[in-house]
C-alpha atoms as one frame of an Amber mdcrd trajectory, in Angstrom:
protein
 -60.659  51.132 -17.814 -60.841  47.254 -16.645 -59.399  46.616 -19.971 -56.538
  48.973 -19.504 -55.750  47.313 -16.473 -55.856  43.744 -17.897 -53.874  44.610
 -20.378 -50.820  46.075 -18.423 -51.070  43.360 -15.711 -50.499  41.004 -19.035
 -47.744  43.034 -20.039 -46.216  43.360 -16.403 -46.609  39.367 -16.384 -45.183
  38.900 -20.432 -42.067  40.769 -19.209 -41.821  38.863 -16.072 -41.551  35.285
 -17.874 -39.149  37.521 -20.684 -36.836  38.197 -17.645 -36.868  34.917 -16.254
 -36.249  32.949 -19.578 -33.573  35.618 -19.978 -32.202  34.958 -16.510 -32.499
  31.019 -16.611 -31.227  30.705 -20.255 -28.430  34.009 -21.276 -27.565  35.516
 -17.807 -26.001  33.397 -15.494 -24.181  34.244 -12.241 -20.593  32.300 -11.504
 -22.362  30.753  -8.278 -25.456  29.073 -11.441 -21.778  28.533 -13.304 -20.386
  26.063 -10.893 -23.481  24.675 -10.569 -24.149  23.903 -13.425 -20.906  22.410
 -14.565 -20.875  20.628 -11.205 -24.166  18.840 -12.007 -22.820  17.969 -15.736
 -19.443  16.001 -13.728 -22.083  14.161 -11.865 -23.991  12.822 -14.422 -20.750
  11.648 -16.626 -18.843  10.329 -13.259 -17.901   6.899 -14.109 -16.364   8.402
 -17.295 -14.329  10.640 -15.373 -13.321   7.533 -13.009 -12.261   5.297 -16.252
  -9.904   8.116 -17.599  -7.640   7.334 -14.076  -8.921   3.758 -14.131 -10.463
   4.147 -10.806 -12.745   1.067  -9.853 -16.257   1.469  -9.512 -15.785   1.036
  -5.736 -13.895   4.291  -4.879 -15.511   6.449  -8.006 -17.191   7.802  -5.969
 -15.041   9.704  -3.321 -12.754   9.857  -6.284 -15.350  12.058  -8.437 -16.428
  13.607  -5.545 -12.703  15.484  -4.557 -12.355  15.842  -8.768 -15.343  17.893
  -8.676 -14.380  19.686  -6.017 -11.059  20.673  -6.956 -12.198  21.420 -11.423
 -14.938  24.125  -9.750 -12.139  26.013  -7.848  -9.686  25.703 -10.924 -11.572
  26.654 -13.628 -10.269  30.406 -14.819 -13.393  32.868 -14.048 -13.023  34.641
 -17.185 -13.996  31.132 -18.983 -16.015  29.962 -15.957 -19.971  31.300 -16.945
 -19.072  30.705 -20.764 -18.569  27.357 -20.336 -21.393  26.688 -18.440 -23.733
  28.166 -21.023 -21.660  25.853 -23.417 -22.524  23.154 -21.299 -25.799  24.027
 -21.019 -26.599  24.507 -24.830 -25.110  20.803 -25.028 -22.000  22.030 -27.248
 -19.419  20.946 -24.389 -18.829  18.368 -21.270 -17.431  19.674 -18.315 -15.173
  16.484 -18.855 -14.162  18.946 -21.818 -12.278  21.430 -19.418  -9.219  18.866
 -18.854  -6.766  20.946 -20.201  -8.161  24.271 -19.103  -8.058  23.431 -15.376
  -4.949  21.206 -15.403  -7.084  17.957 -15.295  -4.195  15.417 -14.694  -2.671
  17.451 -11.749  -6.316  17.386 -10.176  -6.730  13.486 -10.774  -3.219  12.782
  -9.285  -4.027  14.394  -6.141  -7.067  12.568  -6.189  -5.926   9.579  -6.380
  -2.929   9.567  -3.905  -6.195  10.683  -1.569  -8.249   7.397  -2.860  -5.104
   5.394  -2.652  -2.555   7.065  -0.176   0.907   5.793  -1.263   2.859   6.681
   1.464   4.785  10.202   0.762   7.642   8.806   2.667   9.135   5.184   3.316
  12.679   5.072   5.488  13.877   8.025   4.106  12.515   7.383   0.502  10.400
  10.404  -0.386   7.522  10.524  -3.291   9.870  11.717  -5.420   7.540  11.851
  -8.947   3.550  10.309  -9.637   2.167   9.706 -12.608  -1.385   8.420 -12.204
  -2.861   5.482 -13.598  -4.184   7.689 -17.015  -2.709   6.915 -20.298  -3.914
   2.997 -21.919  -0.910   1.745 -23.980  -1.955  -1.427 -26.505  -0.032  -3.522
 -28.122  -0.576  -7.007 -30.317   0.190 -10.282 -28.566  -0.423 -13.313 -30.575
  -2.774 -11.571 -32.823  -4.502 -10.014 -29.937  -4.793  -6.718 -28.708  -3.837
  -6.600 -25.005  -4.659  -3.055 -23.684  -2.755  -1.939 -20.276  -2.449   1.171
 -17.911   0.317   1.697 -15.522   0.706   4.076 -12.942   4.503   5.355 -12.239
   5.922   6.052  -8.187   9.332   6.994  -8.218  10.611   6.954  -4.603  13.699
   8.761  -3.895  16.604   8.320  -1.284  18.676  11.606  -0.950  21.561  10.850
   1.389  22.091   7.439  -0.565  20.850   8.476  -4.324  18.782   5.600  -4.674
  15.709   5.191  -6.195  12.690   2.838  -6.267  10.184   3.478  -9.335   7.051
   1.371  -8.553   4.771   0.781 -11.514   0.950  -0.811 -10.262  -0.596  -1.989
 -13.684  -4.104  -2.674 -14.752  -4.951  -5.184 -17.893  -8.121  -3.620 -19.525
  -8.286  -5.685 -22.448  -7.524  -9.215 -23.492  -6.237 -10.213 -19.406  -6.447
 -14.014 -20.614  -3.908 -13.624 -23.419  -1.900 -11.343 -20.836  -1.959 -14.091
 -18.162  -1.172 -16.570 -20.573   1.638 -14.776 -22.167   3.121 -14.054 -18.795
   2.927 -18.083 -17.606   4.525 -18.969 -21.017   7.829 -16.548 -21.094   8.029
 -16.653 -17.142  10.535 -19.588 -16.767  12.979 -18.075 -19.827  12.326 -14.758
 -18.455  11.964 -14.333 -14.631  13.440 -16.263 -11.811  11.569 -16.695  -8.813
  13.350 -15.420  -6.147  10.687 -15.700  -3.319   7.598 -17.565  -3.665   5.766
 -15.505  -5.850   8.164 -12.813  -6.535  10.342 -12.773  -9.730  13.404 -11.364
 -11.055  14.011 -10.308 -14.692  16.783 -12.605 -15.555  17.570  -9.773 -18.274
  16.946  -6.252 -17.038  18.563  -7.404 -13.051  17.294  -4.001 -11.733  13.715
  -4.961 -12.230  11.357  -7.357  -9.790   7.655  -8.146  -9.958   4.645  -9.758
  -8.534   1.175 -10.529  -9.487  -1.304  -9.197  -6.273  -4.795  -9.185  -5.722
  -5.389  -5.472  -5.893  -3.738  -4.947  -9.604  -2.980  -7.356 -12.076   0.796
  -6.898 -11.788   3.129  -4.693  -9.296   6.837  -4.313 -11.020   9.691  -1.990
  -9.882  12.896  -0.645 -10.819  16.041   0.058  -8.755  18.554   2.260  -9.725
  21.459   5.081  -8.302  21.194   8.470  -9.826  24.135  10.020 -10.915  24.671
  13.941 -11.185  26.027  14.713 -14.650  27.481  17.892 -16.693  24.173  17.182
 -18.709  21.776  16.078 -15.789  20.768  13.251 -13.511  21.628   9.948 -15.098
  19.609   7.025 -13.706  22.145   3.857 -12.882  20.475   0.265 -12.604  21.000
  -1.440  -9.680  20.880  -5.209  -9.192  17.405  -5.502  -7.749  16.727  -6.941
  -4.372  13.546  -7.551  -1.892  15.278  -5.863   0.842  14.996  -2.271  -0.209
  12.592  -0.356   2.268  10.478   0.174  -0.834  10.058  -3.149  -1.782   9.106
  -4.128   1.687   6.780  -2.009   2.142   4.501  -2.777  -1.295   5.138  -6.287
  -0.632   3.339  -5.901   2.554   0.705  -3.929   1.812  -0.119  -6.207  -1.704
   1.332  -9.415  -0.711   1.994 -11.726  -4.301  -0.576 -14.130  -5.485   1.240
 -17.264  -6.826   1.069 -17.400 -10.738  -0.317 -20.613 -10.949  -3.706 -19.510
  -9.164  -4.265 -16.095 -10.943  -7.814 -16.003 -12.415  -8.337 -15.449 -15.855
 -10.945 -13.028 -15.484 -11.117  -9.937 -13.242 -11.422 -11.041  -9.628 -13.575
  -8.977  -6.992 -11.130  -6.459  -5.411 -10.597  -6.489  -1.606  -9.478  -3.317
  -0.962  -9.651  -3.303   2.883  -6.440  -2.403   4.553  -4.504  -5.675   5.716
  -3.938  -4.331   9.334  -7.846  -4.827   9.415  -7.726  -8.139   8.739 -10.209
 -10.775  10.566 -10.743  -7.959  13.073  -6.977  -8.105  14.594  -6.304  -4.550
  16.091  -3.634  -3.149  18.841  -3.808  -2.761  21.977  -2.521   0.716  22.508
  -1.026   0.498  25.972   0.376  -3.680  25.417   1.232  -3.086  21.992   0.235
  -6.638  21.556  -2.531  -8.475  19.328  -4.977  -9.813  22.490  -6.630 -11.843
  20.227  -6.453 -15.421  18.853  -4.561 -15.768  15.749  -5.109 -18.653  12.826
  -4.745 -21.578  14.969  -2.827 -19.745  17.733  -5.177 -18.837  20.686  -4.212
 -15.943  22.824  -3.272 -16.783  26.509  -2.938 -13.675  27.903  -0.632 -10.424
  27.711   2.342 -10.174  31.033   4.719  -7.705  32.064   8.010  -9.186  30.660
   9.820  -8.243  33.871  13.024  -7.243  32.219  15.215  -6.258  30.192  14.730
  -5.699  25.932  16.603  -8.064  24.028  18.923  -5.348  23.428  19.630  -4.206
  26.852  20.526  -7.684  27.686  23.304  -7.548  25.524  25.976  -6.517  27.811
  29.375  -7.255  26.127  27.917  -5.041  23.101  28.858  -1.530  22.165  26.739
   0.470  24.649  25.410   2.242  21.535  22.853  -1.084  21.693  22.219  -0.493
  25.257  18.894   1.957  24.070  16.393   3.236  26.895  13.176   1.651  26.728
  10.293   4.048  26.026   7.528   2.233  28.449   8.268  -0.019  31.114   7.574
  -2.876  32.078   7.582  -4.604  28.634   4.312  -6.410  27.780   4.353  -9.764
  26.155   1.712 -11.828  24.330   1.648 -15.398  25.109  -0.228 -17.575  22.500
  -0.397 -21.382  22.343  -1.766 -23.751  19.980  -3.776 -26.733  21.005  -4.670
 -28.291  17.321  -2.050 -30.546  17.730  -2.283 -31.671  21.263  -3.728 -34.126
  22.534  -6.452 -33.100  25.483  -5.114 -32.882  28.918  -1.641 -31.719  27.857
  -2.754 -28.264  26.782  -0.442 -26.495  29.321   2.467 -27.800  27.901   5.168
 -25.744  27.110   6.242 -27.195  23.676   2.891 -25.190  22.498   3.235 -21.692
  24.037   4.846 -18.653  21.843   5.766 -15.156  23.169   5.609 -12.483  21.184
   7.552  -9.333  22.587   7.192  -5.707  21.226   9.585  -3.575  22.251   9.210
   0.233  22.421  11.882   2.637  22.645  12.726   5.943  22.889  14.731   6.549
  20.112  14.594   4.554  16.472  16.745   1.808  16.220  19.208   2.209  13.512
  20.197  -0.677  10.948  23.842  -0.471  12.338  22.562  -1.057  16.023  20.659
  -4.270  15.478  23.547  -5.369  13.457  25.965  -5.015  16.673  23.588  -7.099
  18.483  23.111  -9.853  15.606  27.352  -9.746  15.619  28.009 -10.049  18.925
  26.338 -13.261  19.527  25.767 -12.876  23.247  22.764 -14.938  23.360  22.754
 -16.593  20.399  24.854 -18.569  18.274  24.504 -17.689  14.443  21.928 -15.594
  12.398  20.291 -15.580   9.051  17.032 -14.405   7.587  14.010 -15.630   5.885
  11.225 -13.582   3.854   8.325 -13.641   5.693   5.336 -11.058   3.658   8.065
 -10.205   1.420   9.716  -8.851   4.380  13.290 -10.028   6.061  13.134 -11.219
   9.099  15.770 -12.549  11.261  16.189 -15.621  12.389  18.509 -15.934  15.817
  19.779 -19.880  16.290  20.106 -21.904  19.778  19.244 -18.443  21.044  19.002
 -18.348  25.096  16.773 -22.190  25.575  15.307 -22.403  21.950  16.292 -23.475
  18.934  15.563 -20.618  16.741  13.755 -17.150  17.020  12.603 -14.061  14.769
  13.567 -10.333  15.528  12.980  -7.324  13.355  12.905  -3.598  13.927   9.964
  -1.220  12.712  10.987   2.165  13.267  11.570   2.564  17.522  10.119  -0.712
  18.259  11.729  -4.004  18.241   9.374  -7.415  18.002  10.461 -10.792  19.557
   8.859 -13.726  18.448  10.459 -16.649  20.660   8.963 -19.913  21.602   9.425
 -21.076  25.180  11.402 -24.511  24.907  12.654 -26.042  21.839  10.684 -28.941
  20.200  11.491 -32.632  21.108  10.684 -34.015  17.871  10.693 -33.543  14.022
   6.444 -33.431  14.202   6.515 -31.059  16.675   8.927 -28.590  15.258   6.675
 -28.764  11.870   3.927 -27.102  13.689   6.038 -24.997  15.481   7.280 -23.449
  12.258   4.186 -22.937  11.170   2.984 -21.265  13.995   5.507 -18.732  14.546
   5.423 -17.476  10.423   1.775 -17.279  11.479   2.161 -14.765  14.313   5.457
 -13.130  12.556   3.070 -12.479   9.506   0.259 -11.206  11.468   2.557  -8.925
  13.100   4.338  -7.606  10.463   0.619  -6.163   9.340   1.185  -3.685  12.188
   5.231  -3.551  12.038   6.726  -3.107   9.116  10.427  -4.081   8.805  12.487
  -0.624   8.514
């Protein structure tokens, strides 16, 4: 009898590990599925990151929203079959590309990892094609490997269009940077410092930032033909919204200092540079900046720059969103000598205006025509952005304005220099705070 019962309980046990080594190794549920194919993208992540050329440093929230989104889109009729594929070593979940529309996945991805802007003054994402396929070619006698990424930015109302291609050198960047620095006088024309022309193909400009190994665009007018949209070059210029913006955001790196290996990549946001931030009510940068150390932040007690503009078109005259309107006063006492540090030669105001309604190109143009409190105009590139410059305006010599969006900034020193020294560091000292701000407001 005690050996009939030993017996079955070895039986009963035999046909408990049978089930489970059936269970573990042929029947699998779609929950085990996703599991299991989830585990398999973990352990070949930086693999999946080099296919998009995503760095090391955001692989991993890259890999993680990739894994994410391949589990939902995998059909369920393949979904357990491939895991036991995986599983039995005969596939990769990197394998399932094509069967879950891999390149769609890693393009939403990577706008999430990199978030290029779906819309810049009225120029929509039009078209992305991710940093993916590695084109090689033979330079010299050697092999220079490249990936590109493609943004094609789009303008409705006018038909324009910005294409902005970020490229990545992953293999044989010496010979690249070499190449460039030996064809870039018979080729390019600098037309800002560290931004160049194609002296051939006039619709194309480029840079060399930190962040990517080159930045080029493309500029053209599209054209609706009896056969489709044709795509018109434009002669390129830094003053398209586009262009502005990516300028900003990855400022150029003169050519002369590029390094000839692969430098560390800073990919911290500029407006979070050396700590600067906001304030939200002043709309002013209560901080020191460079040399520049903050005085303190008044109520203006007036009227916008704008508004003061009486013999404009009263399309200028624009109602002020907050009032009163808050200005920063900086001054910089590097080259003073001690005891005159409250004099005026070294105090700058910056002024942010905030109104109710954007300002529109065609406004700030009345006021820049008009010349009510100034006597000419021009511009300089400041960032890669244009910024105007407003001579013998009011008391001063010279002064910057720009618009970003609603807001208008001011930069204005408060008396004019009284000699050539002087006006040097003045100079300096207002691109200084005009760069700083233009981390916060872009020129639109």
């Amino acid at each position: 009898m005690k050996k009939k019962i030993i017996i079955l309980i070895i039986i009963l046990i035999g046909i408990g590990i049978g089930i489970g080594i059936y269970s573990l190794f042929f029947h699998m549920t779609e929950t085990r599925a996703k599991e299991v194919i989830k585990e398999d993208y973990n352990k070949n992540s930086i693999s999946l990151c080099d296919r998009f050329y995503v760095s090391k440093d955001e692989c991993s929230d890259f890999s993680r929203c990739y894994i994410e989104k391949a589990g939902s889109a995998m059909p369920k009729n393949l979904l357990i079959q491939f895991a036991k594929d995986i599983r039995a070593g005969k596939s990769l979940a990197l394998d399932s590309y094509s069967l879950i529309n891999g390149k769609q996945i890693g393009e939403d991805c990577f706008l999430q990892i990199f978030p290029f802007p779906q819309e810049i003054s009225g120029y929509q994402l039009h078209r992305f094609s991710p940093i993916d396929d590695e084109d090689c070619e033979d330079v010299n006698g050697e092999e220079i490997c490249v990936k590109m990424a493609r943004l094609e930015y789009y303008n409705e109302n006018s038909k324009k269009a910005v294409h902005v291609l970020p490229l990545i050198v992953t293999k044989g960047r010496e010979v690249y940077m070499d190449y460039i620095e030996n064809i870039r006088e018979e080729r390019f024309e600098e037309i800002s410092p560290g931004i160049y022309k194609n002296r051939g193909e006039y619709w194309e400009i480029g840079w060399y930032p930190e962040k990517y190994d080159a930045i080029g665009t493309q500029q053209y007018t599209y054209e609706e033909t009896t056969t489709g949209t044709k795509s018109n070059p434009d002669d390129a210029t830094v003053y398209s919204p586009v262009l502005i913006y990516f300028l900003n955001k990855y400022p150029p790196t003169p050519i002369g200092t590029i390094p000839r290996t692969l430098p560390d990549r800073d990919y911290n946001d500029d407006s979070k540079e050396n700590g600067l931030k906001i304030n939200k009510e002043t709309l002013i940068v209560e901080q020191d900046i460079g040399d520049m150390r903050y005085i303190k932040t008044e109520d203006d007690g007036g009227e916008a720059v704008l508004l003061k503009n009486k013999r404009t078109n009263s399309i200028v005259n624009k109602e002020v969103d907050n009032f009163p309107i808050y200005s920063g006063i900086y001054k910089n006492e590097k080259y003073f000598p001690e005891g005159n540090y409250d004099w005026a030669n070294n105090r700058i105001r910056v002024m942010v205006q905030d109104y109710k309604e954007e300002i529109t190109e065609e406004e700030l143009n009345i006021f820049l025509e008009t010349k009510s409190l100034h006597e000419e105009y021009n511009f300089k590139i400041i960032k890669g952005q244009q910024v105007y410059v407003l001579e013998n305006f009011d008391l001063v010599d010279e002064a910057y304005i720009w618009r970003s969006s609603d807001k208008l900034i001011f930069i204005c020193p408060f008396v004019s220099p009284v000699s050539g020294e002087e006006e040097n560091y003045l100079q300096e000292d207002m691109i200084t705070l005009a760069e700083n701000y233009l981390k916060f407001y872009l020129v639109q």
